[in-house]
C-alpha positions as CSV (number, residue, x, y, z in Angstrom):
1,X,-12.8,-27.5,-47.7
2,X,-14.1,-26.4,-44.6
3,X,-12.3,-25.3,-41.9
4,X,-11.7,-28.4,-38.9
5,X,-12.0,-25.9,-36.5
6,X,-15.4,-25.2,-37.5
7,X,-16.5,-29.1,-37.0
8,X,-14.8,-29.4,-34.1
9,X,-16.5,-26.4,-31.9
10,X,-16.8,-27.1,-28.3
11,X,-19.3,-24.8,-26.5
12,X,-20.8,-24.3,-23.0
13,X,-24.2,-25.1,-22.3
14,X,-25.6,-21.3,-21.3
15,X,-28.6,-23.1,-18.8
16,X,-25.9,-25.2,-17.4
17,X,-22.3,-23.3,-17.6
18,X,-20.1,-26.1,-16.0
19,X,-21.7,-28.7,-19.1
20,X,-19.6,-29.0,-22.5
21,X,-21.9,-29.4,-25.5
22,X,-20.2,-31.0,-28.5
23,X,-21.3,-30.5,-32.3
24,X,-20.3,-34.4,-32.7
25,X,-23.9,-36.1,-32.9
26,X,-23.0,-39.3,-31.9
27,X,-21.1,-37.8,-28.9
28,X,-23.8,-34.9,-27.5
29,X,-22.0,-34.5,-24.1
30,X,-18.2,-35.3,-23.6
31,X,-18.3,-34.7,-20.0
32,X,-19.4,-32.5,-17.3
33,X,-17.8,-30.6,-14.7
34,X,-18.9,-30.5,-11.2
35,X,-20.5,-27.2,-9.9
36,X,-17.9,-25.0,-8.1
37,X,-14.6,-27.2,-9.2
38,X,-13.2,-23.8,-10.7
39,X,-13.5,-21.9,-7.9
40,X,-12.2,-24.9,-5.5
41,X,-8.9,-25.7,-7.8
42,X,-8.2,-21.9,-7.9
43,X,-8.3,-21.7,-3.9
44,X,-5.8,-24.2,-3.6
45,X,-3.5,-23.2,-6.0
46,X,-3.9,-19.7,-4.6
47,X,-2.7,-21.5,-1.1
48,X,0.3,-23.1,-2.7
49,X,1.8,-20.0,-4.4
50,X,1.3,-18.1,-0.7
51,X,3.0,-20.5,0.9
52,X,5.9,-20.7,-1.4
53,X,6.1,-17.1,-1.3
54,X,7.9,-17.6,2.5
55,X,10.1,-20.4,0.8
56,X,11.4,-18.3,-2.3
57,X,11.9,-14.8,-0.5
58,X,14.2,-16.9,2.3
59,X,15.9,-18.3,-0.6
60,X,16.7,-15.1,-1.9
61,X,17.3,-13.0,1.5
62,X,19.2,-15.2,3.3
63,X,22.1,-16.1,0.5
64,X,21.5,-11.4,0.3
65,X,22.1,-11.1,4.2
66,X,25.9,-13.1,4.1
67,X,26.5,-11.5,0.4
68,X,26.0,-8.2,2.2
69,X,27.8,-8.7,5.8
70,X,30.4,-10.2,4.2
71,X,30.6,-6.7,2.7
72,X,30.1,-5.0,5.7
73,X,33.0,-6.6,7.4
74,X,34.9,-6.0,4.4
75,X,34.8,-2.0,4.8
76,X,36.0,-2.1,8.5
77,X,39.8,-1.9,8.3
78,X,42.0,-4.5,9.7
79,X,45.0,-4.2,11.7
């Protein structure tokens, strides 16, 4: 039996690197991928991870910053 990964290849066209080529003959092109989406969907999700750096550092500093006043004030001895 031959192997279904084998009839099932999926390969990019080396003239055109953003077109899928398909081994199915009655299906010779599934789709095709503008020119540049890669590089557009990486520079966005790029921007979202920078700008959730801010939100998850304050999420962990600010909670820090009482933990360790709290401390602070907890070394001072009282009257």
């Amino acid at each position: 039996m031959t192997d279904i990964f084998e009839k099932i290849k999926i390969k990019l066209d080396p003239e055109r690197p953003t077109k899928i080529i398909s081994n199915f003959k009655m299906l010779p092109v599934l789709f095709s991928l503008p020119e540049g989406l890669l590089a557009e969907m990486m520079t966005y999700v790029g921007a979202i991870f920078d700008d959730a750096k801010l939100l998850i550092i304050l999420a962990i500093g600010i909670p820090l910053a009482f933990f360790m006043i709290k401390k602070a004030i907890a070394l001072i001895p009282s009257r």
